[in-house]
N, C-alpha and C positions, 0 to 999 in steps of 0.2 A: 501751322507752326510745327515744326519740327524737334525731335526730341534732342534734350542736350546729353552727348554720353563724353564722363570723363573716363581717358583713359587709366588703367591701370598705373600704369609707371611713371605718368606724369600725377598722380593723384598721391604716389608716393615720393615723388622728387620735392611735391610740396610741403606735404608733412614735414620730411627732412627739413626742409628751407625754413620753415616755420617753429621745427624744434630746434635749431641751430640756433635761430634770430631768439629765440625765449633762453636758451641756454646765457647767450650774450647777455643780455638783457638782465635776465639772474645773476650773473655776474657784477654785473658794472651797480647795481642797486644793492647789493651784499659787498660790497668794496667802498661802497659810499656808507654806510650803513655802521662799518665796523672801521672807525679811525679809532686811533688810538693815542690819546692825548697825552705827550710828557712832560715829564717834570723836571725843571731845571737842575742842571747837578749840585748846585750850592744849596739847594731845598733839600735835596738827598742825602746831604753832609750832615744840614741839621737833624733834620730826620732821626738820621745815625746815632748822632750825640746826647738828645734831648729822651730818644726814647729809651724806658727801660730793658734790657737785654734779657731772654730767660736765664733764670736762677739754677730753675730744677727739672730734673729729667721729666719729657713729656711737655713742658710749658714749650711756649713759642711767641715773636711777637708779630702780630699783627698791622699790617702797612696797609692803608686806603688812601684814596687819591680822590678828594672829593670839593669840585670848584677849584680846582687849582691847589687845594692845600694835605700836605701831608697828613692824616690823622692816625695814629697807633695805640696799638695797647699789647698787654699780655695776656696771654689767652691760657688757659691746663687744658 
């Protein structure tokens, strides 16, 4: 039996090939991974309306998006 010798440059053409196809691959699984779900603009309106707005310097109000439903508050 003879011995198997890989070459150099082909040993790194593959690595390449190999970090290329993982780079894709990271991609395409991190693009699936992060959608991003929205919310209707009429949901946004009420949103707007219904929540209380800050008062006082530093306060702010808090928006969350959870199961479809707008949920807020005011936060110091």
């Amino acid at each position: 039996m003879k011995p198997y010798f890989i070459d150099g440059p082909v040993m790194v053409k593959r690595m390449a090939i190999v970090a290329v196809a993982g780079l894709f691959v990271g991609a395409a699984a991190a693009a699936v991974g992060y959608r991003v779900n929205e919310v209707e603009p009429a949901a946004q309106k009420v949103a707007l309306s219904v929540c209380p707005m800050p008062q006082t310097e530093g306060e702010m109000t808090v928006y969350v998006v959870e199961g479809g439903v707008i949920k807020c508050w005011r936060w110091k």
